[in-house]
N, C-alpha and C positions, 0 to 999 in steps of 0.2 A: 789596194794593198798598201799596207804600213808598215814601215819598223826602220830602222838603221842598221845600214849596212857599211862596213868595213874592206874597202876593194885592193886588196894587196896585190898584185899585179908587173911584173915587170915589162909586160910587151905594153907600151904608149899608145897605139891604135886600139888594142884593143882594151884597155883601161879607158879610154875616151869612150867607145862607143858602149861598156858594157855599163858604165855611168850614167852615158846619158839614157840609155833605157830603161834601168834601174829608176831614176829619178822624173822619168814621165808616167812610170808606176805610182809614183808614190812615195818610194823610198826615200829613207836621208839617208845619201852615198858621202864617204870619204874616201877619196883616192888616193892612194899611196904606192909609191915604185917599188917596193918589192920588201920583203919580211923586217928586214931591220926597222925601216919607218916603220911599219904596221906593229913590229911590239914597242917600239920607242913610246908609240901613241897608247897603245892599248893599258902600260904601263902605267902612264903620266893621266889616263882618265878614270875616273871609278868603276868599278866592277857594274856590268849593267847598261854601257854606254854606247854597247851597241848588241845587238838580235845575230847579226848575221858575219861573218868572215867568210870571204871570197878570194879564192889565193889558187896559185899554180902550185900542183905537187912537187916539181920538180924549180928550185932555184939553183943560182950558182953556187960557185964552192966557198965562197967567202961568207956565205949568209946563210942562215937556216935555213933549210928547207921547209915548203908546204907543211909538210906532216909535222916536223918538229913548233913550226909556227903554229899551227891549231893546237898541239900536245900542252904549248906552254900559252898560249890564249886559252885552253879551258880551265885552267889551273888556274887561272886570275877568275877567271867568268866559268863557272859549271854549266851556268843554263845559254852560254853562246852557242851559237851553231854553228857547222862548215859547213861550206859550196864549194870542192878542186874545181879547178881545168884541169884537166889530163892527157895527156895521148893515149890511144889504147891500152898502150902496150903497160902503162903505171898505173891504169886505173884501177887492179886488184887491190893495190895496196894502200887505200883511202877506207879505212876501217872507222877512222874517227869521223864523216862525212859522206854529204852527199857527192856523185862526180858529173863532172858534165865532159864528155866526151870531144876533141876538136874532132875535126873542123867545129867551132861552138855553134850552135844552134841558139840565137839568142831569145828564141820563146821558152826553149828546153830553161835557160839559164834563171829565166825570170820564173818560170816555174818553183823549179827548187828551191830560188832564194823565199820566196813569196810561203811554200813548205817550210822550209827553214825558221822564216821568220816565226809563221805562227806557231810551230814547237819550242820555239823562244821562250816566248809571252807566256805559253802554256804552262812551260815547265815551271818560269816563275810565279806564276800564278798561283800553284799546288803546292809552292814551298810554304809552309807553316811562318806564319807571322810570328816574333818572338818580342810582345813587351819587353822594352827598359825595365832597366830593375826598379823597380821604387825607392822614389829618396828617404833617407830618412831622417826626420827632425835632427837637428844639432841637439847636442846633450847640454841641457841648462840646468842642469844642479850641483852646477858647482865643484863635482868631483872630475877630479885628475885622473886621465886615461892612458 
């Protein structure tokens, strides 16, 4: 498995361990504590820069939540993908995403990302190449435009 993945995350254990599983996959993981980093970055890189966004539905009150964090991640990137963590009980509400249900199953997790990813690729893959415009010669005859 390939692609880059985006791990937004506030709980530190399991942002350690869900990296390092991620990246014995294959994956290029960026770890980040929780939504604000993860658009901070998402922001500051070009559209495309990563396959995958991995985030908790549910953040604190001061920071976007999950949902809103993916809502305004695909609005930068169309063809990114989500991965929630959830509790049960907020998994309904992952409309934009796949969810992974705690207690996390971290085969489940790598699963979906490893889906994820390649719906990534895919979708950009099928998007229509769009030539630059053609240049066109400077005007040498003289007349004033």
């Amino acid at each position: 498995m390939t692609g880059s993945v985006l791990l937004a995350h506030d709980d530190g254990d399991f942002r350690d361990r869900a990296a390092a599983v991620l990246a014995s996959a294959g994956f290029a993981v960026t770890a980040v504590s929780g939504s604000m980093a993860a658009l901070e970055l998402i922001e500051a890189e070009p559209a495309g820069a990563f396959d995958v966004l991995v985030t908790r539905m549910q953040f604190g009150v001061r920071s976007p939540n999950g949902l809103s964090l993916a809502l305004m991640a695909r609005q930068r990137d169309p063809h990114l993908r989500v991965v929630f963590t959830s509790t049960p009980e907020n998994a309904g509400f992952a409309d934009a995403g796949a969810v992974v249900v705690s207690p996390i199953d971290m085969g489940e997790l790598l699963r979906q990302v490893g889906l994820a990813a390649r719906a990534s690729k895919a979708s950009r893959e099928s998007e229509p190449q769009v030539p630059p415009p053609a240049r066109q010669p400077p005007d040498r005859s003289g007349a004033e435009g």
